[in-house]
N, C-alpha and C positions, 0 to 999 in steps of 0.2 A: 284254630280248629272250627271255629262259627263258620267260617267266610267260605274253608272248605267245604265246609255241609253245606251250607246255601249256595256255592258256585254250585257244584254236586245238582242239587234238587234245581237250578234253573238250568242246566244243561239236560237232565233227564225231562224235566217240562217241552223244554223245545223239540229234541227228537220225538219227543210224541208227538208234538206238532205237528213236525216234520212227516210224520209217519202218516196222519189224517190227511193230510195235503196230497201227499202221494195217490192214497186212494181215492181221490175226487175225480173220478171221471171227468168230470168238469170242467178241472180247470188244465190248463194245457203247459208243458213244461216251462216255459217260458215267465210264467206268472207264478209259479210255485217256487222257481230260481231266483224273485225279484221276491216274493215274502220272507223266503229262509235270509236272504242280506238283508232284508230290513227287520228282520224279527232278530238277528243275531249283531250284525253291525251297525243296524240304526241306517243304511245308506241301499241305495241301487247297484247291482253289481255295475262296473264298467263293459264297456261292447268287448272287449276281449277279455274277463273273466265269464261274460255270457255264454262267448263263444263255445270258448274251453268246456265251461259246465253242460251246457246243451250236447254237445257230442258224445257225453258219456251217456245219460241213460237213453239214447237215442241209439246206443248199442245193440239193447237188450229192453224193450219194453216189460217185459214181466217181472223184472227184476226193478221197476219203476219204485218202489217203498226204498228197497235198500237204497238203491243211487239216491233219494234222497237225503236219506241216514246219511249215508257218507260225506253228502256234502255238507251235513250240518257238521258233523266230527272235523272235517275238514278246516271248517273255519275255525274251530273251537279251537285248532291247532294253530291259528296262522297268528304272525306280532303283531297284526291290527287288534284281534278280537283281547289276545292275553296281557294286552301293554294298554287298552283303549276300554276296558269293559269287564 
């Protein structure tokens, strides 16, 4: 039950993150794709999960927060992040 509450409270910490990141005018998708993998799997994504990620909010710019969100949920979901972390 601990481990749940604490995964719990570090995945809700990171989408916040995630969410701040998004908002940065600043910084450009690319770089915000490269902290959510290292804030969540410790690694850089590879040139073809870059890919794949980068064409999604590049959809829909105004939806720039969310597409972030999801790519955090995304990874939350993947056997690297639940088997590795």
């Amino acid at each position: 039950m601990v481990i749940v509450m604490c995964t719990l409270s570090v995945c809700a910490g990171l989408v916040r993150a995630a969410r701040v990141c998004a908002r940065s005018a600043k910084k450009g998708d690319e770089e915000i794709v490269e902290k959510v993998y290292l804030s969540t799997v410790s690694r850089f994504p590879t040139d073809e999960e870059k890919q794949k990620v980068l064409e999604y909010p590049a959809r829909d710019p105004k939806l720039r927060t969310q597409s972030v969100q999801d790519l955090v949920w995304a990874i939350f979901n993947t056997k690297e992040f639940l088997f590795n972390h």
